[in-house]
C-alpha positions in Angstrom: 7.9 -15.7 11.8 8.8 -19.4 11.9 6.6 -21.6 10.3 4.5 -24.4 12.9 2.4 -27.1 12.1 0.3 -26.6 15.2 -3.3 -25.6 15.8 -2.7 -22.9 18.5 0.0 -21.3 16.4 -1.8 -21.1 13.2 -4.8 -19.8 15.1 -3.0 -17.1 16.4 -1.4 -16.4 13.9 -5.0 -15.7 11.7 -6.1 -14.0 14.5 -3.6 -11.5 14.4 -4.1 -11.0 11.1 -8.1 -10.8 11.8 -7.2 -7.9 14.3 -4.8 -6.1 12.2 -7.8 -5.8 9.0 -10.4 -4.8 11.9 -7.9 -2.4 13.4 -7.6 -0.5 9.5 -11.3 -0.8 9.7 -12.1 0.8 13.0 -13.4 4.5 13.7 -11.5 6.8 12.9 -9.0 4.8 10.6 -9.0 7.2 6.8 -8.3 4.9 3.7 -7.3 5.8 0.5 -9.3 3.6 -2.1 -8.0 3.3 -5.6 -10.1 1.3 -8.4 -7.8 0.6 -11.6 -9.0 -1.3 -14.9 -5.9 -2.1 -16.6 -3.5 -3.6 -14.0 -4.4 -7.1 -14.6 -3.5 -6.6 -18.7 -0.2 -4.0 -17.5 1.2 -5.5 -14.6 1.7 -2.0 -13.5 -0.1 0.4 -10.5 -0.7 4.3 -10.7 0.1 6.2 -8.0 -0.3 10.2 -8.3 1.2 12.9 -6.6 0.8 15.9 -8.7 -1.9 17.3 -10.7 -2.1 20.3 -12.6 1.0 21.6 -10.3 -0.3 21.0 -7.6 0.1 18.4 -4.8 -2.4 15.7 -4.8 -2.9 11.9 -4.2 -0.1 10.5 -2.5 1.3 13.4 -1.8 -1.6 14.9 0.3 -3.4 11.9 1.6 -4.1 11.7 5.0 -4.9 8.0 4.7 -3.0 5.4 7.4 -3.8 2.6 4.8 -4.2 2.7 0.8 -6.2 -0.2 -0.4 -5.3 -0.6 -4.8 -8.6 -2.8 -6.4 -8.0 -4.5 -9.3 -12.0 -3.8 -10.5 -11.5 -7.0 -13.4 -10.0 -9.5 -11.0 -12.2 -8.6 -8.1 -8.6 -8.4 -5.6 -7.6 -5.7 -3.3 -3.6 -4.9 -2.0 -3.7 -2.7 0.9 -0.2 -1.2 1.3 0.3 1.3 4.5 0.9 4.5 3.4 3.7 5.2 5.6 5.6 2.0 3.8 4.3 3.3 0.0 5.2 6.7 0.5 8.7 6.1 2.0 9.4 3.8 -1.3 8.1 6.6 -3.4 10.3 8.8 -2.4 13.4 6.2 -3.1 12.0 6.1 -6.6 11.3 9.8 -7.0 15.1 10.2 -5.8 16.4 7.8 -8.5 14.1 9.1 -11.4 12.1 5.7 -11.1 8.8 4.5 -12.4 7.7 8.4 -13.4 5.0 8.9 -15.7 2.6 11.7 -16.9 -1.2 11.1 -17.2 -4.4 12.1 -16.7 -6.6 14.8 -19.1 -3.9 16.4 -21.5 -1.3 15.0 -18.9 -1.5 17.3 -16.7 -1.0 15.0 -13.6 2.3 13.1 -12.5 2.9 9.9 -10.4 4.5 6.8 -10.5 3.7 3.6 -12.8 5.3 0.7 -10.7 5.6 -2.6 -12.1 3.5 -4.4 -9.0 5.8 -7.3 -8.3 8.7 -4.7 -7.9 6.4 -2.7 -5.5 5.4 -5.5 -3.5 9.3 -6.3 -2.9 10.1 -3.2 -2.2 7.6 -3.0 0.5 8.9 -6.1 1.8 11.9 -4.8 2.2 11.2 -1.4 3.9 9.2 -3.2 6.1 12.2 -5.8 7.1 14.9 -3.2 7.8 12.9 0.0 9.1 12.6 0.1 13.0 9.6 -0.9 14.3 8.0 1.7 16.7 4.7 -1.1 18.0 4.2 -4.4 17.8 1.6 -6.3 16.2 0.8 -7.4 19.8 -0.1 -3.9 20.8 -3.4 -4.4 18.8 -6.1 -5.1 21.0 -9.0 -8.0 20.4 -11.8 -6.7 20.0 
């Protein structure tokens, strides 16, 4: 989106945003909602998918939108699942980011360097076909 020095546009432009945070927030919406302690000190976000053998966490969520706090900063990222899972897979494919953890290490997942997730995001979103438009949202 172009940027504009006008009123009107930047209006719309926080309304939109304003419906698309009540639209993750309405009836019916699931959200994953992860807390981490360390992220501020590592730079890095947790993301599991296994635990012992077994599917879990990303793997099996049926959350539209995963929301990662950073508890010492008091900040939330809320990534759509679709987008962080279809990155995921790129670095599950290329051997990327994987890390054991939990009790005796019996769970797996991905420890992403944040920056390099938030790019990555970015750039899913830029080149994947869009299917609705932020438009479709309705005001409430």
């Amino acid at each position: 989106m172009k940027y504009s020095s006008s009123f009107t546009h930047d209006l719309n432009f926080g309304e939109k945003a304003e419906d698309l945070i009540n639209y993750m927030f309405s009836d019916g919406k699931h959200i994953e909602v992860k807390n981490d302690r360390l992220i501020h000190k590592t730079g890095n976000l947790f993301f599991e998918y296994e635990s012992r053998n077994k599917p879990s966490g990303l793997a099996t969520t049926t959350a539209e939108y995963w929301i990662y706090r950073i508890d010492e900063l008091d900040i939330s990222f809320i990534f759509p699942t679709k987008a962080l899972k279809q990155v995921c897979r790129v670095y599950y494919k290329e051997n990327l980011f994987l890390k054991n953890g939990g009790d005796n290490n019996s769970s797996k997942g991905f420890l992403i360097p944040l920056t390099k997730l938030l790019n990555d995001i970015a750039e899913y979103e830029r080149t994947r076909e869009r299917t609705t438009s932020e438009n479709d949202i309705p005001r409430q």
